[in-house]
Every structure is written in C-alpha cells, then in structure tokens.
C-alpha positions as CSV (number, residue, x, y, z in Angstrom):
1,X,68.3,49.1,-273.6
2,X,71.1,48.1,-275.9
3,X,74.4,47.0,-275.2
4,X,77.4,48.7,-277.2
5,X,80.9,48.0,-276.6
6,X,79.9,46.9,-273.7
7,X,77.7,49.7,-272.5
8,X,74.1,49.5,-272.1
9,X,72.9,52.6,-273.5
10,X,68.9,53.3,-274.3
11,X,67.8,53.4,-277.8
12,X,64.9,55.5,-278.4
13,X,62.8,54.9,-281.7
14,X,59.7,57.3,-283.1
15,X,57.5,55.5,-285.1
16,X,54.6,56.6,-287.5
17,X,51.8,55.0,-286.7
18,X,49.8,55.1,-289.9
19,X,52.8,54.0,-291.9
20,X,55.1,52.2,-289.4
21,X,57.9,54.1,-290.7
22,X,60.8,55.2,-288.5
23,X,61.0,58.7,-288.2
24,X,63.8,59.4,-286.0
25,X,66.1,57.1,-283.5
26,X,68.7,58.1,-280.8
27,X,71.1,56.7,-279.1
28,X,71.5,57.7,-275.3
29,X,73.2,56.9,-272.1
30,X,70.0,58.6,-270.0
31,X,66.4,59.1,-270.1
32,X,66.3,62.7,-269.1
33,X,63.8,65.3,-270.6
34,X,67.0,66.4,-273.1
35,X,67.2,63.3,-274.3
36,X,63.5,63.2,-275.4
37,X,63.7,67.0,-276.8
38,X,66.6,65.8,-278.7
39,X,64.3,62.9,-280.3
40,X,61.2,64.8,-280.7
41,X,63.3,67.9,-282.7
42,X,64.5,64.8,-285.3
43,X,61.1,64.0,-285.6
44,X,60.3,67.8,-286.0
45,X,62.9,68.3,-288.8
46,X,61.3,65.1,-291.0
47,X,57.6,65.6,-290.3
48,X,57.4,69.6,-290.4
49,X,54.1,69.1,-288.5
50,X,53.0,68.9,-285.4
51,X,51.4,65.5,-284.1
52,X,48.0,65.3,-283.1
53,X,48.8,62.3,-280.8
54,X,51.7,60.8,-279.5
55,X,51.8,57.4,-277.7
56,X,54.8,56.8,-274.9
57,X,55.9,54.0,-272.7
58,X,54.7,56.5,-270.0
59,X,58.3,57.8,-268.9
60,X,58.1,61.1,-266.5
61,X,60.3,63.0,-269.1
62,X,57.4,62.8,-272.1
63,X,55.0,65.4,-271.0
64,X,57.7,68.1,-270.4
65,X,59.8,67.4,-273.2
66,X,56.8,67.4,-275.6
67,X,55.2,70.9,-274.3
68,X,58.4,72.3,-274.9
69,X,58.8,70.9,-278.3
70,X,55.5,70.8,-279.7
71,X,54.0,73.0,-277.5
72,X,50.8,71.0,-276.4
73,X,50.4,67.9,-274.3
C-alpha cells in the first residue's frame, strides 16, 4: 500500500522475472479479482504471450483472475 493525497491505495507491480523489467503497474483502491484482470490484461497487451508461470503474494483473487485471463492456472 501507498499513500496518495492522503489515501492509501494498493499499488500492484508485474515483474519479468528473467529480466526484472516492469511490465505493467496499477494503481487501485481494492484487491478484488477486477483489479488483478485489469493488471494481468496490461501485461497481456506488452507481452503478447501467455506466461508459463506466475508467482503471487498468494492473494484469493490470483487464481480466478488469471483462468479468466490467461486461461490456465
């Protein structure tokens, strides 16, 4: 969580992990399953592949929000 304007809002970050480049960040005021679809379609848009792994901090929302986007757990 970061604080803006004196909010706390989450910021969400998608990292490569070969390259450690950022591939996508968002800003959000919740951790819902939208909020992750919402991250994982930037990351769709610059990778234009699907990932063979990806590596959470174990939030409930993940596993939905990346069958629906990627189409695999």
């Amino acid at each position: 969580m970061v604080k803006a304007k004196g909010k706390y809002v989450y910021c969400w970050n998608a990292i490569d992990s070969d390259s450690r480049f950022l591939l996508a960040s968002l800003i959000s005021e919740g951790r819902e399953i939208g909020d992750a679809r919402r991250l994982f379609q930037k990351v769709k848009e610059v990778t234009k592949v699907k990932p063979s792994v990806i590596i959470t901090d174990g939030l409930a929302s993940y596993p939905k929000a990346i069958r629906r986007e990627f189409g695999t757990r």
